[in-house]
C-alpha positions in Angstrom: 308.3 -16.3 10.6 311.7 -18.0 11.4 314.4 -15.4 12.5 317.1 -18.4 11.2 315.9 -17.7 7.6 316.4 -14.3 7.6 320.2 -14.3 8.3 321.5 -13.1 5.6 318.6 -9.7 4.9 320.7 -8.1 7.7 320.3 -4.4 5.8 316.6 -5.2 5.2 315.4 -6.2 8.9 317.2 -2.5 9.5 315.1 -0.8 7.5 311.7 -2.4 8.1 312.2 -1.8 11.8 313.0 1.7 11.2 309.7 2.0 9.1 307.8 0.5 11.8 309.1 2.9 14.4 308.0 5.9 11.6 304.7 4.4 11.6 304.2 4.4 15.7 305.3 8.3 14.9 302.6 8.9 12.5 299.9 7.3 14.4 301.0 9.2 17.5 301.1 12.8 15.8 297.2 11.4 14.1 296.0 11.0 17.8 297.7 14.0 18.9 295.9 16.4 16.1 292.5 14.2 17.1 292.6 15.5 20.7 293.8 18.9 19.5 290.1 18.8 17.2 288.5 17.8 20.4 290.0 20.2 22.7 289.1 22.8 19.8 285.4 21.2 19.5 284.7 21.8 23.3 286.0 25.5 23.2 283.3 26.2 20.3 280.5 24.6 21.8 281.5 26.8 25.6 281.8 30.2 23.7 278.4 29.1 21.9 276.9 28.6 25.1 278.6 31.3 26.8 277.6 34.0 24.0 273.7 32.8 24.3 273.5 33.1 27.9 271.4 35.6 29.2 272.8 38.9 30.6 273.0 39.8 33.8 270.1 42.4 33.7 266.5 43.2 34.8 265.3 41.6 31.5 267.4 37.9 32.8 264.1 37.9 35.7 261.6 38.9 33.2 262.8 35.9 30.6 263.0 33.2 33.5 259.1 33.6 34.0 258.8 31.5 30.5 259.2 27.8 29.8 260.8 28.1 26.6 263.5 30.6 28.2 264.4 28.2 30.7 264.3 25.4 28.4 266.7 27.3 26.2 269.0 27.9 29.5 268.7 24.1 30.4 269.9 23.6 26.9 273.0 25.9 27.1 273.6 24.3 30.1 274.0 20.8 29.1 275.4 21.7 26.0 278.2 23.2 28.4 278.2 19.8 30.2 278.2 17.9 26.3 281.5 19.9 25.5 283.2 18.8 28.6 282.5 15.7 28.1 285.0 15.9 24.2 287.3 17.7 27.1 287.6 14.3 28.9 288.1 12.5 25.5 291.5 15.2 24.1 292.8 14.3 28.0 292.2 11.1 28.1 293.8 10.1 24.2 296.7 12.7 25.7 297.3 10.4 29.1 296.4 6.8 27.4 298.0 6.9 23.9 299.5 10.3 22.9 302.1 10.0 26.0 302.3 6.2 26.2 303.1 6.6 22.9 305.9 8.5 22.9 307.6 7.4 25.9 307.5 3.6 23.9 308.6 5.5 21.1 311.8 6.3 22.8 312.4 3.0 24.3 311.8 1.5 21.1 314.6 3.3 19.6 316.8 2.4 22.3 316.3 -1.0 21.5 316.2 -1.5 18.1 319.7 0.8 18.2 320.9 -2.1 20.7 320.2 -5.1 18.7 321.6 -3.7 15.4 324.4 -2.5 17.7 324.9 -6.4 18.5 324.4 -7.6 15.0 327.0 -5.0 13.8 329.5 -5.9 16.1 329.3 -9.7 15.6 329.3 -9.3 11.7 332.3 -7.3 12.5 334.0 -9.7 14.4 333.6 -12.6 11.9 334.6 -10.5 9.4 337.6 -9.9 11.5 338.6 -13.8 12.2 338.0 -14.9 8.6 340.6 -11.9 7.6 343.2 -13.5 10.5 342.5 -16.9 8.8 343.1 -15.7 5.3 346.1 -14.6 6.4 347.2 -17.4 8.0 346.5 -19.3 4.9 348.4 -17.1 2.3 351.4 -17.8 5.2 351.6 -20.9 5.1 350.9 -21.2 1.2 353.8 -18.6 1.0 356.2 -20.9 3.2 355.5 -23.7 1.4 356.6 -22.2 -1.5 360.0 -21.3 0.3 360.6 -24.7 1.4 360.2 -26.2 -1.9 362.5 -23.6 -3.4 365.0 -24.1 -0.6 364.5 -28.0 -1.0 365.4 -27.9 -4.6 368.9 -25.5 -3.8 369.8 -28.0 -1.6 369.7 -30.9 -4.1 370.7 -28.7 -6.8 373.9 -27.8 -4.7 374.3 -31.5 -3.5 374.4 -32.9 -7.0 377.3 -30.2 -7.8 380.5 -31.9 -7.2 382.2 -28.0 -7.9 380.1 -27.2 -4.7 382.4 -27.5 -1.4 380.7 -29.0 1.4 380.3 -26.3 3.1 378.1 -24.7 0.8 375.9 -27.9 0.5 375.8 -28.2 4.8 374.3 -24.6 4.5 371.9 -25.6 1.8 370.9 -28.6 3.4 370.2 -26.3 6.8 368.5 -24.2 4.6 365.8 -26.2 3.5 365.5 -27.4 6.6 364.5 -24.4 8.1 362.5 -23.9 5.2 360.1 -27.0 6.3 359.9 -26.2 9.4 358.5 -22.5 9.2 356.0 -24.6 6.6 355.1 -26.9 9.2 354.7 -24.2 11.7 352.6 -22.1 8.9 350.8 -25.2 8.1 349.6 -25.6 12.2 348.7 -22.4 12.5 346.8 -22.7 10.0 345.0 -25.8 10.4 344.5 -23.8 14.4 342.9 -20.7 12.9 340.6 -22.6 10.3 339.3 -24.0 12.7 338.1 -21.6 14.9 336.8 -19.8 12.0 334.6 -22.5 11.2 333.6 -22.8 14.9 333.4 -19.0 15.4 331.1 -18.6 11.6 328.9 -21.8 12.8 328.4 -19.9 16.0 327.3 -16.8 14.1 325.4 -17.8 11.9 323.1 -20.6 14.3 323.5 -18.8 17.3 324.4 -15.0 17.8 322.7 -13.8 14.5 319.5 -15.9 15.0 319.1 -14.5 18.7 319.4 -11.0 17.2 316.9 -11.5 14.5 314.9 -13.0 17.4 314.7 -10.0 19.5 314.1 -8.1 16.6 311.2 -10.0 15.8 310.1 -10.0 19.7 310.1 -6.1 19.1 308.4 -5.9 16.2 305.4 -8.3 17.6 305.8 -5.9 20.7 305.2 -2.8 18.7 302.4 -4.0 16.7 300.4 -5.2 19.5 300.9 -1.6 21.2 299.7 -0.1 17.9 296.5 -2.4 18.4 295.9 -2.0 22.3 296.2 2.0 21.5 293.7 1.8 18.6 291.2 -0.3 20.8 291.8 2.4 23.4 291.0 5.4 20.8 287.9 3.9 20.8 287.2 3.4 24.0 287.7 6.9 25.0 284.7 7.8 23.0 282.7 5.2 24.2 283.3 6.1 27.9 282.1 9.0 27.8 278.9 8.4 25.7 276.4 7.6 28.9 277.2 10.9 30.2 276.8 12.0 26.6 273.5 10.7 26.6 272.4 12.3 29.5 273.1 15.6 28.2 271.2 14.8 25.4 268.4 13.2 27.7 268.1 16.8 29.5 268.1 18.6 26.2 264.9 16.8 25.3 263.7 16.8 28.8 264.3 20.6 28.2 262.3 20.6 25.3 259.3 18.6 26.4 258.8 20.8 29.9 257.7 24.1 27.7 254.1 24.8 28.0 252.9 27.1 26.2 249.5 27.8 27.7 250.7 28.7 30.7 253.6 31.2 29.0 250.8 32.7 27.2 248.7 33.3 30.4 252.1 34.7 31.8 252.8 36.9 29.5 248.4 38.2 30.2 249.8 38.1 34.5 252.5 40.4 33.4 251.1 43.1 31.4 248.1 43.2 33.0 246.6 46.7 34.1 244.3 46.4 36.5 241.8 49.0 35.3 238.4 48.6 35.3 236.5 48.4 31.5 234.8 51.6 30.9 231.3 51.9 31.3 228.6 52.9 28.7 229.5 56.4 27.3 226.0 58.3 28.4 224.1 60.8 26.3 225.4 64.2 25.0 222.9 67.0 24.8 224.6 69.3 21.6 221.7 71.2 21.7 222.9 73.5 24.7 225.8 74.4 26.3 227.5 71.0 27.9 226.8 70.3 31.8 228.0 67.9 33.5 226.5 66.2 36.6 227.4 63.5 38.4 228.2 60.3 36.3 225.9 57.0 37.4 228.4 54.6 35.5 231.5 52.9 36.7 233.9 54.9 35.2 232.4 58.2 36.5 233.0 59.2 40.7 231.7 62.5 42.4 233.4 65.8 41.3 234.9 67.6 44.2 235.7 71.0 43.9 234.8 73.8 41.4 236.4 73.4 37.6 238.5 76.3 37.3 238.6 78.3 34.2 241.6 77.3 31.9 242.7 81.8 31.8 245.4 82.9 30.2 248.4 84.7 31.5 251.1 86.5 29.9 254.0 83.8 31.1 255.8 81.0 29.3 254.3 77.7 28.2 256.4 74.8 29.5 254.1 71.4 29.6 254.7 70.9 25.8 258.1 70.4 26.2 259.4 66.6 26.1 261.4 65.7 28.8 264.7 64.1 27.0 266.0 62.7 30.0 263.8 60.1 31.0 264.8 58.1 33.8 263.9 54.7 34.7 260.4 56.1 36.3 260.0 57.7 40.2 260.8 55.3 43.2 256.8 54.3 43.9 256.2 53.3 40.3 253.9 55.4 39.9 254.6 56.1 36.4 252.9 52.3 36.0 249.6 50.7 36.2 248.2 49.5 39.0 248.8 45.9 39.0 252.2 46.5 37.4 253.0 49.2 40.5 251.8 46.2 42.7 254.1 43.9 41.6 257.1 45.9 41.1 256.7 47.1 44.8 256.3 43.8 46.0 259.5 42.3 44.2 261.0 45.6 45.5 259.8 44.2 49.6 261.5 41.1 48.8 264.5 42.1 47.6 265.0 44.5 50.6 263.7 42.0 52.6 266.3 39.5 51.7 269.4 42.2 52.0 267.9 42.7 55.1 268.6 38.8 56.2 272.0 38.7 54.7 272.9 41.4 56.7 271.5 39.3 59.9 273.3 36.4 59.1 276.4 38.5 58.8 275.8 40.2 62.2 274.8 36.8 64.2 278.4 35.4 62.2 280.0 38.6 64.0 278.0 38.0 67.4 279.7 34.3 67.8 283.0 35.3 66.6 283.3 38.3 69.2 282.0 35.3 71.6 284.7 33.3 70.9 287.5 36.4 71.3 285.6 36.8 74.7 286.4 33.6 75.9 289.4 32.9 74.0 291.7 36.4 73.8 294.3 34.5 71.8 292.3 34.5 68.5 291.4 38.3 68.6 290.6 41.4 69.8 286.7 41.2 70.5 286.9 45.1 70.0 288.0 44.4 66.6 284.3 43.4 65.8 282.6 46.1 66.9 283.0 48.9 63.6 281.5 46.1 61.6 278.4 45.1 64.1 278.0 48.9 63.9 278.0 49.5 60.3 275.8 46.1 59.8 273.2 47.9 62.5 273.0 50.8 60.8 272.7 48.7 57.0 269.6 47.0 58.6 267.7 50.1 60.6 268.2 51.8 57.1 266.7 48.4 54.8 264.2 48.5 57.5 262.8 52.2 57.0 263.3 51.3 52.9 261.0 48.2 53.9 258.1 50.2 55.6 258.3 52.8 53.3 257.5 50.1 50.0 255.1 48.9 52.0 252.8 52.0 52.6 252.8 52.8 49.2 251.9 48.7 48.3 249.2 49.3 50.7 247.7 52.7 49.1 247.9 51.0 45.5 245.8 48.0 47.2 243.5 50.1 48.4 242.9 52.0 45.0 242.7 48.4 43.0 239.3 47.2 42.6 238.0 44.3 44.2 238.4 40.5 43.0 235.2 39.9 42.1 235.1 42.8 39.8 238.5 41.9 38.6 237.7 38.2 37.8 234.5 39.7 35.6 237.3 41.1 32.9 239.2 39.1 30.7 242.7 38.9 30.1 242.9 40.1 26.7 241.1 43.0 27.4 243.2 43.8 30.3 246.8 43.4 28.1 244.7 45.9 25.4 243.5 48.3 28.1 247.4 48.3 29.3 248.4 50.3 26.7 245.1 52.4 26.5 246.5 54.3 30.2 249.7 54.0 31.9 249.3 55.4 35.2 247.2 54.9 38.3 248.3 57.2 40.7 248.3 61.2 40.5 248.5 62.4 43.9 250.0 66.2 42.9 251.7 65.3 40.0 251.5 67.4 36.7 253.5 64.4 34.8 253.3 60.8 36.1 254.9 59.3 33.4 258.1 62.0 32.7 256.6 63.3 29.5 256.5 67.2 30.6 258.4 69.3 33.2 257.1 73.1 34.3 260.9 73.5 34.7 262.0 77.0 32.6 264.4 76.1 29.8 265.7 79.0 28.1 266.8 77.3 24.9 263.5 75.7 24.2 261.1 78.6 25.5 257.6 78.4 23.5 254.7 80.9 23.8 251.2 79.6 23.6 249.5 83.3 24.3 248.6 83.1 20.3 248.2 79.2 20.3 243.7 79.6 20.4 244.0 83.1 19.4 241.7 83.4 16.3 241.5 80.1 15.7 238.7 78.1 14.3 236.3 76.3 16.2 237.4 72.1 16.7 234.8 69.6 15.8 234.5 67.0 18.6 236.3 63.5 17.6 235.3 61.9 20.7 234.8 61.9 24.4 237.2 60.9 27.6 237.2 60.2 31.2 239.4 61.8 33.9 241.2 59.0 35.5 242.9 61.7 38.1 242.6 65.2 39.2 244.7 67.4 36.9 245.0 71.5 38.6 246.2 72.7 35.1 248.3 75.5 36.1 250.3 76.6 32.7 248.7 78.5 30.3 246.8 76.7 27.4 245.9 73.7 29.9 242.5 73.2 31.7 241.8 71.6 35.1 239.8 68.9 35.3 238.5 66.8 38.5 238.8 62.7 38.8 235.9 61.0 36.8 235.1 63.9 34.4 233.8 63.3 30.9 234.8 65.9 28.5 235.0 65.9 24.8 238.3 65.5 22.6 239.0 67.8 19.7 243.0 67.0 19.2 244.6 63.3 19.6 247.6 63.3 21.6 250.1 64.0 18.7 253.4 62.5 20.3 254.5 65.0 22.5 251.7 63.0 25.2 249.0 66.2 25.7 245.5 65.7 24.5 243.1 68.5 23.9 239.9 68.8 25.3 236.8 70.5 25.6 234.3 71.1 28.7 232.1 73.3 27.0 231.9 75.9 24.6 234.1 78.7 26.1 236.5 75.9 28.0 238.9 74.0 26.3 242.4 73.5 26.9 245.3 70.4 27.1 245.5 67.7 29.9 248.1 65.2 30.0 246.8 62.1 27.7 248.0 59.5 30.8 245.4 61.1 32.7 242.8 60.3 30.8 241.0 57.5 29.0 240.0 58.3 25.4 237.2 57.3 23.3 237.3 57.9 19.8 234.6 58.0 17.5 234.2 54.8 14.9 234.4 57.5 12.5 237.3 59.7 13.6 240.8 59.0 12.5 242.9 56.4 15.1 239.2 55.5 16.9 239.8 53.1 19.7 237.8 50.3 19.9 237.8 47.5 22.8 236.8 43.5 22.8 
């Protein structure tokens, strides 16, 4: 477009401009709520990853041995990494548009408010000379007029003869003036009209065309920023879409590294027992009283010592109790099986075994620095050291006696565990069944391994068992079981039993984790169900089977 042919759509020009300066406003404030969505987007997708993280716990370790856990934490991850990445897009439309923008915004105002200011004021002042022309005009038409009227007194007093001469001198004068204040008007006048014309032919080809020509250098200027910024909006996405894709890359890669053979054969590692199968269950004589002798089969070792009879005494039963308080087991782990006991106490060796290097590190980081106060008193007091190599002493002598400690116990569950070859005959499956079948290895003097009875009085919850096998009828037998550990079976209504004795079972453990037995007919009592290994008959009600 020519600026020359829009000379006289002054008002117009005004008013496009200012709806082109609108429009720069509303595509900034559109940008501006796009990086707000973005900056929102990325806060979602962190609190999604944040919330799905796994705790801080014991159960974080025990999740981590899994592919598909750590696949799921790679995948938080570089989700994380994904919602950074619409971070860098809100800050960069903020820095390359949104405050470009708005700084132009303002210097666009400035100068459109200057050129209309210019156009203004030139309209003004040709406005202003054509009113001093006018006016010059309508003077000398006025004066005109006088002379003529003051020329025709003058002849009309002339041609009087009644007139003295006087009178027609002062007429004559007059009129004369008359002319001359015309002539004056008339070359004033002719003076102003024509620096109007030169002043309006200046405006109009020269002053108002460079004004509309600025304008029309603005407006190109403000259109091609609109354009460079909406190229840019664009571009913002599509810088950060390699990084993008690597996040997405490392999802999959995520995806494809589960393996699901070996999580299955971890999950057999983990909750393995590391008993032995039970061996065949050997003939049962009801004919006569029961007599044990000494078991030929795997599962059956020498007695030692005499059974003692299960009497009955006038105290308080206790073993029946439940124990409410559990804890999280004693400080062996000998509430566990053995290969579970092994591990935990191993992992327990490392852990104390790796405060026990921290705390070396931070004693040979004390050792240089009281070196360097030796040779260099300026920096500090080597004294100042020595409460801290002290304390770290101490920390490691202590670590150390936690260390050998873990260790003899790892070394007595070792010992107990049967050896590799016999281990490698069972299979996993059995092993993850028979887990749950006992859960202790380890007796050694206790009456409760696993927390499930205390021989601690309690006079709230006192029971008396001095009528519990009074006149009652005699049990059927609904199976057999093994003695796993020696049991001295102190409380009344319990029996003592010796490691590798086969008994009979006439009451399933019924919650509160005591079995009832029988040895014969005139012994039979309760024993602790973790110290035993039950066999229930196909027939009897909850019979255990094994694959």
């Amino acid at each position: 477009m020519s600026s020359f042919f829009l000379q006289d759509q002054f008002d117009n020009l005004e008013k496009h401009t200012q709806w082109g300066i609108e429009f720069v406003d509303k595509y900034t404030k559109f940008v501006k709520e796009r990086s707000e969505i973005e900056i929102n987007y990325a806060k979602q997708l962190r609190n999604l990853s944040k919330k799905y993280q796994p705790k801080k716990n014991s159960r974080e370790e025990e999740e981590s041995k899994y592919s598909f856990c750590r696949a799921f934490l790679m995948t938080l991850n570089e989700l994380n990494d994904y919602a950074g990445q619409h971070e860098v897009i809100a800050e960069n439309l903020t820095s390359q548009i949104i405050t470009e923008l708005s700084r132009y915004l303002q210097e666009l105002k400035s100068e459109r408010k200057s050129h209309f200011h210019d156009g203004r004021k030139a309209q003004q002042y040709i406005e202003s000379s054509w009113k001093q022309m006018e006016s010059c005009k309508r003077r000398f038409e006025r004066d005109c007029k006088e002379a003529d009227r003051a020329q025709q007194y003058f002849e009309k007093m002339d041609a009087d003869i009644n007139v003295t001469k006087a009178d027609v001198e002062k007429a004559r004068q007059q009129a004369q003036m008359r002319h001359q204040m015309a002539a004056d008007s008339k070359s004033d006048y002719a003076s102003y009209l024509q620096k109007f014309n030169q002043e309006q032919n200046e405006h109009y080809y020269t002053i108002i065309p460079n004004i509309f020509q600025k304008l029309q250098d603005m407006e190109e200027r403000r259109i091609e920023r609109l354009g460079v910024c909406m190229k840019t909006f664009s571009d913002v996405d599509r810088q950060v879409l390699p990084i993008v894709g690597k996040c997405l890359d490392g999802m999959t890669k995520a995806a494809e590294s589960i393996e699901p053979k070996t999580d299955s054969k971890q999950v057999v590692e983990s909750y393995k027992s590391g008993f032995e199968p039970p061996g065949d269950v050997e003939f049962e004589d009801y004919g006569q009283a029961m007599k044990r002798t000494v078991s030929e089969t795997s599962l059956s070792n020498s007695r030692e010592g005499k059974e003692k009879p299960a009497g009955k005494s006038k105290g308080k039963l206790w073993p029946f109790i439940k124990n409410k308080n559990k804890g999280s087991g004693p400080e062996d782990f000998s509430h566990l099986p053995p290969e579970q006991r092994r591990k935990k106490l191993q992992g327990k060796i490392d852990e104390i075994n790796k405060d026990i290097q921290k705390e070396m590190d931070q004693r040979d980081a004390l050792t240089k620095m009281k070196d360097v106060y030796v040779k260099n008193p300026q920096m500090g007091d080597p004294a100042s050291v020595d409460p801290r190599l002290a304390e770290i002493g101490q920390n490691i002598e202590k670590l150390q006696f936690e260390v050998q400690k873990f260790e003899g116990w790892l070394a007595e569950v070792e010992e107990r565990m049967p050896s590799k070859s016999d281990t490698h005959r069972r299979s996993g499956f059995y092993e993850t069944q028979n887990s749950t079948t006992v859960s202790n290895n380890c007796a050694q003097d206790r009456e409760s391994p696993d927390g499930s009875y205390t021989e601690e009085q309690n006079s709230e919850t006192q029971v008396k068992f001095d009528d519990e096998f009074d006149d009652e009828e005699v049990l059927p037998t609904i199976g057999t079981c093994k003695a796993l550990y020696p049991f001295e079976g102190h409380n009344e209504g319990t029996i003592s039993v010796v490691e590798g004795e086969l008994l009979y079972v006439i009451e399933e453990d019924k919650g509160d984790g005591w079995t009832r037995v029988r040895r014969n007919e005139e012994e039979e009592g309760y024993v602790p169900t973790s110290y035993i290994e039950v066999f229930l008959e196909t027939n009897a009600k909850g019979a255990m089977t094994y694959i």
